[in-house]
C-alpha positions as CSV (number, residue, x, y, z in Angstrom):
1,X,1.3,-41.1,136.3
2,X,0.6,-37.3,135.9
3,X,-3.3,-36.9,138.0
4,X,-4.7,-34.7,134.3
5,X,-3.3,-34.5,131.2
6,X,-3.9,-30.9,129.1
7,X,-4.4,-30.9,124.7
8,X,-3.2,-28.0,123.7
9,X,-2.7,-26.7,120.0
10,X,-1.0,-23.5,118.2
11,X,-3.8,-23.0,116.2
12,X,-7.1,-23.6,115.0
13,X,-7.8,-26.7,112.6
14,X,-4.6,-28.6,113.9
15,X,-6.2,-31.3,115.0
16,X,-7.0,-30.9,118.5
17,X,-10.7,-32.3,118.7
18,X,-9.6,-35.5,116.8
19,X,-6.2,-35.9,118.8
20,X,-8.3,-35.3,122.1
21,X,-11.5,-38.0,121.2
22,X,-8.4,-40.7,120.3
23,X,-7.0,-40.1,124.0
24,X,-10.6,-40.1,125.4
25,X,-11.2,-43.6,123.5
26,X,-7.8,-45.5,124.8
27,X,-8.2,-43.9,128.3
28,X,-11.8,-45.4,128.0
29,X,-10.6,-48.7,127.1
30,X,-8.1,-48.8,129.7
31,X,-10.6,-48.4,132.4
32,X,-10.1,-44.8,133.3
33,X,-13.6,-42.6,133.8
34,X,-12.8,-39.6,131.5
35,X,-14.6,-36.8,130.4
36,X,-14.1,-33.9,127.6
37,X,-13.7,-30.4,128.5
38,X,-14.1,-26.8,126.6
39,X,-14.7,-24.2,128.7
40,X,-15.1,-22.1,125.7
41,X,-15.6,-23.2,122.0
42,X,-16.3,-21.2,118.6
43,X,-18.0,-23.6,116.0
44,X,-20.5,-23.7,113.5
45,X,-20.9,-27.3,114.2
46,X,-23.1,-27.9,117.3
47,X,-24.4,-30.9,119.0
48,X,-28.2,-31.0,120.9
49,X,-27.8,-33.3,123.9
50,X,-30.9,-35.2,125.8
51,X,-31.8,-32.1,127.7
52,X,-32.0,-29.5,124.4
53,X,-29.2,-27.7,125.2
54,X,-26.7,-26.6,122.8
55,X,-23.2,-27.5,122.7
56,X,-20.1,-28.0,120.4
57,X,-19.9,-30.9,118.0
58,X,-16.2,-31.8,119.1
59,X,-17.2,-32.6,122.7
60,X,-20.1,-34.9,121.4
61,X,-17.8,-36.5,119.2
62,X,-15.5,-36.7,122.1
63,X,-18.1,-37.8,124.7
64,X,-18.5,-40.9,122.2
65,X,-15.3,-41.7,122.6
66,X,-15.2,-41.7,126.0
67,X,-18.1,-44.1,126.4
68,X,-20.9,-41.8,128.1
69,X,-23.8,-39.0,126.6
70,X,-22.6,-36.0,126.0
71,X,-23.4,-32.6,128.4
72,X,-24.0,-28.7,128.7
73,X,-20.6,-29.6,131.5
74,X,-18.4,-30.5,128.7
75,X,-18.9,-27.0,127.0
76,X,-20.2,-24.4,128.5
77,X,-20.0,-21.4,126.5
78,X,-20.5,-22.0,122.8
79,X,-19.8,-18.9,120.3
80,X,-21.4,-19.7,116.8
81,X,-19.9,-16.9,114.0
82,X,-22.9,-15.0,112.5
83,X,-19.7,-12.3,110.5
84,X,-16.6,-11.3,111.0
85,X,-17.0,-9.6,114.3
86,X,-19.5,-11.0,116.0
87,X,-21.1,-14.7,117.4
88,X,-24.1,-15.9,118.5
89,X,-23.6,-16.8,122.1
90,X,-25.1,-19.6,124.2
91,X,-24.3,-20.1,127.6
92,X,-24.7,-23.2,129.6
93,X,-26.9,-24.5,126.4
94,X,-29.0,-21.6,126.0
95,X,-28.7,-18.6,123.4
96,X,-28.2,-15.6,124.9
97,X,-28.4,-13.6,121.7
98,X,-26.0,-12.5,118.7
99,X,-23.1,-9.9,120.3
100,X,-20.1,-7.8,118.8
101,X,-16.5,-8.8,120.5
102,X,-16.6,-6.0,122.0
103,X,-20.2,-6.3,123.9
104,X,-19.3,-10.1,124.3
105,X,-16.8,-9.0,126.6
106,X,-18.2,-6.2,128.4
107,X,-21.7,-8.5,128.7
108,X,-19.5,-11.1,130.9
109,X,-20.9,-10.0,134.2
110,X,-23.8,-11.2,133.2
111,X,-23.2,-15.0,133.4
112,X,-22.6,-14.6,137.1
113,X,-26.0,-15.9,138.1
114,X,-25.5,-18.7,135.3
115,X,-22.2,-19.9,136.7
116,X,-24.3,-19.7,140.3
117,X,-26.7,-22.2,139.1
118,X,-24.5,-24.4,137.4
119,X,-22.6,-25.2,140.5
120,X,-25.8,-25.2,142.3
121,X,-24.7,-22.3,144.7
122,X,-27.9,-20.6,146.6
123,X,-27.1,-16.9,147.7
124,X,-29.2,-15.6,150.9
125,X,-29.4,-12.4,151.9
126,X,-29.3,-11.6,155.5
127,X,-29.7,-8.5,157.7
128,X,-32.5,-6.1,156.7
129,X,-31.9,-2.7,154.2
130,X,-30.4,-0.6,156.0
131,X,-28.7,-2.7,159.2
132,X,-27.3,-5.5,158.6
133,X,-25.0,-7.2,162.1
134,X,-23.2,-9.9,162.6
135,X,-25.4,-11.8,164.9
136,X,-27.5,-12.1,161.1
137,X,-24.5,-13.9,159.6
138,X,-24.2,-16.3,162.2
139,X,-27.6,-17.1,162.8
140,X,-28.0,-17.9,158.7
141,X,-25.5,-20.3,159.0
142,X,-26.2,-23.6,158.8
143,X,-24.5,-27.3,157.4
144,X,-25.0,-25.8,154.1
145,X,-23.1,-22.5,153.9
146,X,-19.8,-22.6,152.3
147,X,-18.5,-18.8,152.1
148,X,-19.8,-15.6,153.8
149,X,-20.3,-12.5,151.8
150,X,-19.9,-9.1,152.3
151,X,-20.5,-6.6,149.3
152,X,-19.6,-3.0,149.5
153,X,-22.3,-0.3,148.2
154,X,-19.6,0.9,146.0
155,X,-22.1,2.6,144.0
156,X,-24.9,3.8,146.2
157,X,-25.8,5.0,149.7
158,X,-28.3,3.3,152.4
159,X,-27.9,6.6,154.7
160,X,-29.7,7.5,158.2
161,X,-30.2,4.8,160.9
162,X,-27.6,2.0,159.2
163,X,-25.3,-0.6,160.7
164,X,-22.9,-2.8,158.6
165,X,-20.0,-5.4,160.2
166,X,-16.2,-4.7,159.0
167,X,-14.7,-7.2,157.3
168,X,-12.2,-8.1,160.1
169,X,-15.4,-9.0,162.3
170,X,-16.7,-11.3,159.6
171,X,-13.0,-12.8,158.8
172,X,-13.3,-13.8,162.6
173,X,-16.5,-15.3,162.6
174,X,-15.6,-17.3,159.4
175,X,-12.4,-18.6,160.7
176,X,-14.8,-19.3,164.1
177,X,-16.7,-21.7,161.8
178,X,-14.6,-22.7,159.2
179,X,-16.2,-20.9,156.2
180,X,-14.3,-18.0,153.8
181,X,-14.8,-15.0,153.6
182,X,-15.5,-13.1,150.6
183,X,-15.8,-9.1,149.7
184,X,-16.5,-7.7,146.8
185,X,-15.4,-4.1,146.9
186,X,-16.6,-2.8,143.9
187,X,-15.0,0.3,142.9
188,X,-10.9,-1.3,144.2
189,X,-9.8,2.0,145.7
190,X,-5.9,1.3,146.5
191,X,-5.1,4.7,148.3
192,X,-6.7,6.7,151.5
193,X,-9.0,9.0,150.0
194,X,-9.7,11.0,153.3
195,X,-7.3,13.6,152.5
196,X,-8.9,14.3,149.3
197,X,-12.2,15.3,151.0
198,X,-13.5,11.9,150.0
199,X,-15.3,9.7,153.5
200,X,-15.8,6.2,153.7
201,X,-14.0,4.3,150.9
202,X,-12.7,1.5,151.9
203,X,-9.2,0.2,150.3
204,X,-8.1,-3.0,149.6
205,X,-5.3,-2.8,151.9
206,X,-7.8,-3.1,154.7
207,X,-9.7,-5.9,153.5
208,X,-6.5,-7.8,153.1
209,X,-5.2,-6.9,156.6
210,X,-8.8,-7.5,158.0
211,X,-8.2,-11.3,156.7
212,X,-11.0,-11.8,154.5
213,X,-10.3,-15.0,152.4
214,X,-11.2,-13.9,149.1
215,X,-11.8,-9.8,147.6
216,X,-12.5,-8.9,144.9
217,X,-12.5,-5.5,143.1
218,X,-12.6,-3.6,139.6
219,X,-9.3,-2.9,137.5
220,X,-11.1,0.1,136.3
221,X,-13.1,2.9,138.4
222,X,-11.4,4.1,141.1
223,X,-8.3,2.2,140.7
224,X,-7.6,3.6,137.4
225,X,-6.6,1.1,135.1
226,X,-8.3,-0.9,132.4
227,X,-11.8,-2.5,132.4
228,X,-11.4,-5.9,134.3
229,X,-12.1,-7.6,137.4
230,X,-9.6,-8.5,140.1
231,X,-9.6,-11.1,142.8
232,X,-7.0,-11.6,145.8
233,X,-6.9,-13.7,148.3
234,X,-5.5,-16.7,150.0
235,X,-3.7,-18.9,148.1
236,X,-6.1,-22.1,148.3
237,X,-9.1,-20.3,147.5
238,X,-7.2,-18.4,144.3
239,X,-6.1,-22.0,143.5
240,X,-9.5,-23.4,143.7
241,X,-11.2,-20.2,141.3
242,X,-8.1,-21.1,139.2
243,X,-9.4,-24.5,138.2
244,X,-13.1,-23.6,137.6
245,X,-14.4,-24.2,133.8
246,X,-15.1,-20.4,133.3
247,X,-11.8,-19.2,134.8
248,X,-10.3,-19.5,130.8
249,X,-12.9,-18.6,129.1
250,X,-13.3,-15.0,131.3
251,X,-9.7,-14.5,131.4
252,X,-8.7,-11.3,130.0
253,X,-6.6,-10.4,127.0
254,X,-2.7,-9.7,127.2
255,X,-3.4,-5.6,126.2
256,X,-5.6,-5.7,129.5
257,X,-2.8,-7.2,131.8
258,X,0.1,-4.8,130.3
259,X,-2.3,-2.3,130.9
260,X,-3.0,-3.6,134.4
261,X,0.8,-3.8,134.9
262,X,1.5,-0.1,134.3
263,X,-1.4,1.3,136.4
264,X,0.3,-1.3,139.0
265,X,3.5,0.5,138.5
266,X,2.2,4.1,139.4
267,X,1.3,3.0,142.5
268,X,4.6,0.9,143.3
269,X,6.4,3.9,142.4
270,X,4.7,6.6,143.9
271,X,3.5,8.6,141.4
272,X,-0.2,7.3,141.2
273,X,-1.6,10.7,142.0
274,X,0.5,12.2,139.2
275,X,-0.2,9.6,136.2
276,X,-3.6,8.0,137.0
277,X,-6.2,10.1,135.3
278,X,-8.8,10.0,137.8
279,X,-6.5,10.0,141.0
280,X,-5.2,12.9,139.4
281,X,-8.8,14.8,138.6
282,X,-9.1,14.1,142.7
283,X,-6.4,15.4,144.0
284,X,-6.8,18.8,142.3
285,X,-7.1,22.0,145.0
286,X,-9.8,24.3,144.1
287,X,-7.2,26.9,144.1
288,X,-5.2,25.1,141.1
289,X,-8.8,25.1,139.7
290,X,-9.9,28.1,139.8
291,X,-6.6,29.5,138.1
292,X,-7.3,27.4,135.3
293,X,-10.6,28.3,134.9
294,X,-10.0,32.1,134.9
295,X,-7.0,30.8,132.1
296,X,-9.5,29.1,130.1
297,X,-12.8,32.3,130.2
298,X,-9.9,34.8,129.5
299,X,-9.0,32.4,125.9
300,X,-12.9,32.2,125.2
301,X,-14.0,35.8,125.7
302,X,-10.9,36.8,123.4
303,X,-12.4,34.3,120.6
304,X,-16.3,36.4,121.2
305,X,-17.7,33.7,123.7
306,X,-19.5,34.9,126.3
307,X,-18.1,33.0,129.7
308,X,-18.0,33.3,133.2
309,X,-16.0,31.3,136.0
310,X,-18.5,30.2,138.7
311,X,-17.7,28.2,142.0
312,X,-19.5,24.2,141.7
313,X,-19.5,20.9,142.6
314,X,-18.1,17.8,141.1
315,X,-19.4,14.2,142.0
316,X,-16.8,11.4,141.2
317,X,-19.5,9.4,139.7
318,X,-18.2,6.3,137.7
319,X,-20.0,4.0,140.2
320,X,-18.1,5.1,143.3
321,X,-18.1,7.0,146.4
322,X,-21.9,7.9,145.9
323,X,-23.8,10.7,146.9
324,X,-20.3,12.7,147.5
325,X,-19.0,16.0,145.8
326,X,-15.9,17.8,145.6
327,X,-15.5,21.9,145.5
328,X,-14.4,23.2,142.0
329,X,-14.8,25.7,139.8
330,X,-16.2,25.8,135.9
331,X,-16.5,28.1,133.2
332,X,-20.0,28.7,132.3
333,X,-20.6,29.7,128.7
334,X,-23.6,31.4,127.9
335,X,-24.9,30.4,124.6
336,X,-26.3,32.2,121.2
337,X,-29.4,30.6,121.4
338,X,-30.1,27.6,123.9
339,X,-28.0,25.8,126.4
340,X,-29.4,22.5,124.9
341,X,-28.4,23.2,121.1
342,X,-25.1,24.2,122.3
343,X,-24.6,20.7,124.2
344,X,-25.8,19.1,121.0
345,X,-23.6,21.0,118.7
346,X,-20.4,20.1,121.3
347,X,-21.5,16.4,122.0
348,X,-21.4,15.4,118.4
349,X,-18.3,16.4,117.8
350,X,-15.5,14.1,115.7
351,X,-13.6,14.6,119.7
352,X,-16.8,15.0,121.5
353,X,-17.2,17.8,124.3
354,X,-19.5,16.5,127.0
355,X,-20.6,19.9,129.3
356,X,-23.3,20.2,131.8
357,X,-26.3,22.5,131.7
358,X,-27.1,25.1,134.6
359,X,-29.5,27.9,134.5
360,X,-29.6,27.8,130.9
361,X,-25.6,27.9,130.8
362,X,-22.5,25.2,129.6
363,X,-20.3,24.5,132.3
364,X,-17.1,23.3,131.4
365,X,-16.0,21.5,135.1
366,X,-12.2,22.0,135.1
367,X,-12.1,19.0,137.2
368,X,-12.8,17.3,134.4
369,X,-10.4,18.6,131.9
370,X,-6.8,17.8,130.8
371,X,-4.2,21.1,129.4
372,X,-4.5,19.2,126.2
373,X,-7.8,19.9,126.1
374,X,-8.5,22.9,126.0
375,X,-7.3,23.9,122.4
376,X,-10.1,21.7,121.4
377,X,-12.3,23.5,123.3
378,X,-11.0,27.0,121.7
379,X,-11.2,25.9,118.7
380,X,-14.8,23.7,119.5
381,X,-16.0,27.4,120.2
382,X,-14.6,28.8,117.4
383,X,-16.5,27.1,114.7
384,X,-20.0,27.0,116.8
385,X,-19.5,30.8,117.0
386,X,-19.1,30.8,113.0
């Protein structure tokens, strides 16, 4: 006999919940111990179980059936419709407030430290601020621990008198005890940045080859490719993630994956610093900068704006390689009255124009800037100057 049996349905109000409480009911009476499942429901119709919390209706119905009181376990994340666009959302039994689709999805992060406590994980730092060795790893672990962590700054800097341990060190001292690994990388930089003038990045090529068990990274930032998170690792630790309740319900959609895939495919194919937008802003020479700079003053001064190309530099930003700049060149545009108006006036465009402010000046960081751009500038400058 199969070891789990999985209801699925085409669509909504085929009969699912009723099809799934009969199967509870006969396994029930069979003898079998069985439980109902939804990692993630939408429903008007909830259910409030002995502790207060929240959950669907369906898996109280279901939780009948199967002989035994109904849980917060059976449904974790509940997403009531308050219009067409948007839920309340409780998590874990709780309301976490009313959300759009879209800030649904970018809030996810968020239920990290709920998912934490409903597995009962404890997370203890070790190591100090700014020096942290491997000696305080192993000295923190105890008959408790059941994964190492290592997370990468990928947003700011500790800098002066600091120590850190590679991951290869830890991925020795975990396989020395019998515990995995984990990284999280952050920013998921695939490529050596060194030759772009950019230190200290670690890529996920390393981590992989220093044998952590588990990394993961962002689909997005450095990487290049659409808002998600990413996870490698060895296969029994993917496989084990794979089966957790929340794995479904944080999945992402099937525009993010073909997204995903075709970021993927620069890389495979070479041409990553070509195609990816922000690999591409990186790899820029000032030189190639500075000639389209002096392109772009010549076409404002011949439309009356007063501009001047001037030498600066560019922090990636984005949450990544922090507290590091690279040399380029902008085109500062003095303005009619204030620096600030002007910035208003080009931010609130229907295509907005974001600039920086300098010394009471515009600057337009050509770093930052696509060819295609740049008749929407002219003609941004145009009607300001009208």
């Amino acid at each position: 006999m199969a070891k789990a049996i999985m209801i699925q349905g085409t669509m909504s109000n085929s009969g699912k919940s009723f099809l799934t409480a009969g199967l509870c009911r006969v396994f029930k009476q069979d003898g079998y111990k069985v439980a109902p499942f939804k990692s993630q429901n939408m429903a008007l119709n909830s259910y409030i179980t002995k502790d207060g919390l929240e959950i669907g209706r369906a898996q109280a119905m279901q939780a009948e059936a199967c002989g035994i009181d109904p849980t917060v376990e059976m449904n974790p994340i509940l997403l009531k419709p308050t219009s067409n666009v948007g839920s309340q959302v409780i998590v874990n039994g709780e309301v976490r407030g009313n959300m759009k689709a879209m800030d649904y999805y970018r809030n996810k992060k968020q239920l990290v430290p709920d998912v934490m406590a409903a597995c009962g994980a404890v997370l203890r730092e070790v190591g100090s601020t700014n020096k942290t060795r491997l000696s305080d790893y192993a000295n923190a672990i105890g008959a408790q621990t059941r994964a190492l962590l290592k997370v990468h700054t990928s947003n700011y800097r500790i800098v002066g008198f600091t120590e850190s341990e590679s991951p290869a060190a830890l991925a020795e001292l975990g396989r020395s005890c019998s515990i995995p690994v984990i990284e999280d990388l952050g920013s998921g930089c695939l490529i050596d940045l060194a030759p772009l003038g950019l230190r200290d990045e670690p890529t996920v090529q390393a981590s992989v080859r220093g044998g952590v068990d588990v990394l993961s990274f962002s689909g997005d930032k450095l990487l290049g490719g659409p808002q998600a998170g990413i996870i490698v690792g060895k296969r029994r630790c993917i496989d084990l993630l794979k089966r957790h309740p929340l794995a479904r319900a944080l999945r992402v959609d099937k525009l993010t994956l073909a997204a995903l895939e075709a970021t993927l495919q620069a890389y495979a194919d070479g041409t990553a610093l070509q195609e990816i937008p922000v690999l591409s802003m990186l790899a820029q020479t000032p030189e190639e900068l500075r000639q389209q700079a002096e392109s772009l003053c010549r076409r404002l001064e011949e439309i009356g704006v007063t501009a001047e190309v001037v030498s600066t530099e560019t922090p990636v930003g984005g949450g990544a390689v922090p507290t590091q700049t690279l040399p380029s060149f902008a085109v500062a545009v003095a303005p009619r009255d204030s620096a600030a108006a002007l910035e208003t006036q080009l931010r609130q465009r229907p295509v907005p124009i974001i600039v920086r402010i300098a010394h009471d000046r515009c600057l337009l960081d050509m770093r930052t800037l696509f060819p295609a751009d740049l008749d929407e500038i002219l003609q941004a400058f145009r009607e300001t100057a009208s």
